[in-house]
C-alpha positions as CSV (number, residue, x, y, z in Angstrom):
1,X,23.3,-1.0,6.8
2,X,20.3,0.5,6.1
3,X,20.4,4.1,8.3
4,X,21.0,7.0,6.9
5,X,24.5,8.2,7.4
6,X,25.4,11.9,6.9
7,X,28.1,13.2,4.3
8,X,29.8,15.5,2.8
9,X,28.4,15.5,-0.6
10,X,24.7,15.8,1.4
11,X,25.1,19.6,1.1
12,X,25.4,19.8,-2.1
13,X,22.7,17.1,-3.3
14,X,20.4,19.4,-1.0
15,X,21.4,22.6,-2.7
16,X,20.6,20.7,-5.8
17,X,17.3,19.8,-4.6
18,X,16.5,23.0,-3.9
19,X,17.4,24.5,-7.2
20,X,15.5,21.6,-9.2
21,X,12.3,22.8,-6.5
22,X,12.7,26.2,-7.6
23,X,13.3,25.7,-10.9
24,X,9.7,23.0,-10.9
25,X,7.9,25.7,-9.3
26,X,8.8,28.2,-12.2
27,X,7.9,25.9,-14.8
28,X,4.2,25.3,-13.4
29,X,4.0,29.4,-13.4
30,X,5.0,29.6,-16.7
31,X,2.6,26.8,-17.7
32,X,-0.2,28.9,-15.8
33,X,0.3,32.1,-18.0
34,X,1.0,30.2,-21.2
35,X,4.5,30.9,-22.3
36,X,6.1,29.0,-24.8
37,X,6.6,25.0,-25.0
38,X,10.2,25.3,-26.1
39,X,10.7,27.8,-22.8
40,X,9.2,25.0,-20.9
41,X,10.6,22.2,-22.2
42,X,14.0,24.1,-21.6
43,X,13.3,24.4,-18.0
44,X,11.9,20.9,-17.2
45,X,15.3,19.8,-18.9
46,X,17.1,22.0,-16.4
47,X,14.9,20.2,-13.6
48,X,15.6,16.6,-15.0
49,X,19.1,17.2,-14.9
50,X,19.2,18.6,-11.5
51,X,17.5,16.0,-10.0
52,X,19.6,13.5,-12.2
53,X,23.3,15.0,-10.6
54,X,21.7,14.8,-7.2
55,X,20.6,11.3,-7.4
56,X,24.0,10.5,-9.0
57,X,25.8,12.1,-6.8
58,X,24.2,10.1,-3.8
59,X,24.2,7.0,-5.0
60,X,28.4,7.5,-5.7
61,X,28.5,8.6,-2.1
62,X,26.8,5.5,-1.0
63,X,29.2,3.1,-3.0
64,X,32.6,5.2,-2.4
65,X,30.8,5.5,1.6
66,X,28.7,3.0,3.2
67,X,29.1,0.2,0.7
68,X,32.9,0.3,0.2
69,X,33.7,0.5,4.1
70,X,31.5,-2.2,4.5
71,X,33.5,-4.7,1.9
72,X,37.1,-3.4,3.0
73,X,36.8,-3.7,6.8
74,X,35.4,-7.3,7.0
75,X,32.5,-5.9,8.2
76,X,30.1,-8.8,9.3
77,X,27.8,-6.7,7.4
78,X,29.7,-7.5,4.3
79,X,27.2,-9.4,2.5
80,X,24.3,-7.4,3.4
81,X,26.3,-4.4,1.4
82,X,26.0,-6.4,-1.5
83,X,22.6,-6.8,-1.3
84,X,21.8,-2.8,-0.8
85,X,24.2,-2.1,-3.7
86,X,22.4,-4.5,-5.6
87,X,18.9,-2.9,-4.9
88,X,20.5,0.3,-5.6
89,X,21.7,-0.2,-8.6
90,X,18.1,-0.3,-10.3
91,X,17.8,3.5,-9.9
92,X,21.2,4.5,-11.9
């Protein structure tokens, strides 16, 4: 129950990713030639919430995916996915 499994929604958590990176990577040049606070507090927000959406967007794909198959399909794995969703739940 616990490999990594591939979906849909992976594409878009990556594009996310890869916005928040970009958007990280502005905020430390910006830091480096001294612009504003409220500038840079306006992109770390914008970073926080990209990274935010991504991670809630995976963790929704692992309950609608892996965990809900697991429960529906008398999976002998059945408990075990109530055990991962428990462990997940600690980083909503």
């Amino acid at each position: 129950m616990t490999d990594m499994t591939t979906h849909a929604t992976h594409t878009d958590i990556v594009k996310r990713l890869k916005r928040a990176n970009g958007h990280l990577v502005s905020v430390i040049g910006m830091i480096e030639a001294g612009r504003p606070c409220t500038d840079l507090a306006q992109q770390l927000h914008a970073v926080e919430k990209a990274i935010a959406q991504a991670k809630r967007t995976l963790i929704q794909d692992h309950i609608d995916h892996c965990l809900d198959a697991a429960m529906t399909a008398n999976d002998p794995d059945g408990p075990s996915a109530v055990a991962e969703f428990k462990a997940i739940v600690k980083y909503l």
